[in-house]
Phi, psi and omega in degrees: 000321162294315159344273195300334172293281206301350161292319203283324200247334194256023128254030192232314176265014176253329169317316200285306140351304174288337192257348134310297160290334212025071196195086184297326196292294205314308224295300199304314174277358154264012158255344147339281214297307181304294187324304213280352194249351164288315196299322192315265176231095229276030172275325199291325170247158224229131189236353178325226178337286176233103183285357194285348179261353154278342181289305141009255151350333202252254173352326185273312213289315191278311170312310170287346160275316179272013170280315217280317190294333184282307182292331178300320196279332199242020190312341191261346195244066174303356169274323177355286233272344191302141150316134193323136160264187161067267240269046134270173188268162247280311197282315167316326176300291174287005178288315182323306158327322190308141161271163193339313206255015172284308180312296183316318175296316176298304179316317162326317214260303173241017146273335184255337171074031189239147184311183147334269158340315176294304197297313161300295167330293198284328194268342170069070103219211177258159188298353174282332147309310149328287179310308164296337184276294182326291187312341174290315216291300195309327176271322186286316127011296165266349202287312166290320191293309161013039232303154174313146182053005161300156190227145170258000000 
């Protein structure tokens, strides 16, 4: 059953991760780290219906402990913690801008292809927050994407 989750599932949370972290190496060893703390012990969790929100949800959880454990160790070092610059591309570049917990909605929602529900579920709020944080993401978005001198 794990087997078959960490097939179904781990790249899509290594995606999430990375975009979240901007960091692919940190992304792995924190979908590493979820599988292995499933296998550890896999009574304590329940994969029945939908595993995607726990798995989600693990994964969210760690990514935000290893931002926190990073601004600390660079606390003194505002380039760390700074967005990546260069080789992405105009959207990626602006997803990044996005703040945390917009990005994370989007990607969920429309990178990852999980409902609303889900999307509330794994993030621990409402669906009405699902929706706005998506629709800002969204707007802000075109709003940087925008080519110079466009009008709306």
């Amino acid at each position: 059953m794990i087997a078959e989750t960490f097939t179904d599932w781990s790249s899509r949370l290594q995606r999430f991760c990375a975009q979240l972290l901007r960091n692919r190496h940190d992304a792995e060893e924190i979908v590493q780290d979820v599988f292995a703390r499933l296998l550890a012990k896999p009574e304590q969790f329940d994969l029945g219906k939908a595993p995607e929100v726990l798995l989600f949800r693990m994964a969210r959880n760690k990514c935000i402990d290893a931002r926190r454990k990073h601004t600390a160790r660079n606390n003194a070092d505002i380039e760390a913690i700074a967005p990546q610059p260069a080789d992405h591309s105009d959207l990626e570049a602006a997803l990044q801008l996005l703040p945390d917990d917009e990005r994370e909605t989007l990607l969920l929602t429309a990178v990852d292809g999980l409902g609303y529900r889900e999307v509330a579920d794994i993030l621990g709020c409402s669906l009405g927050t699902v929706a706005a944080r998506r629709c800002a993401a969204i707007q802000k978005l075109r709003d940087k994407l925008k080519p110079d001198g466009a009008s709306s």
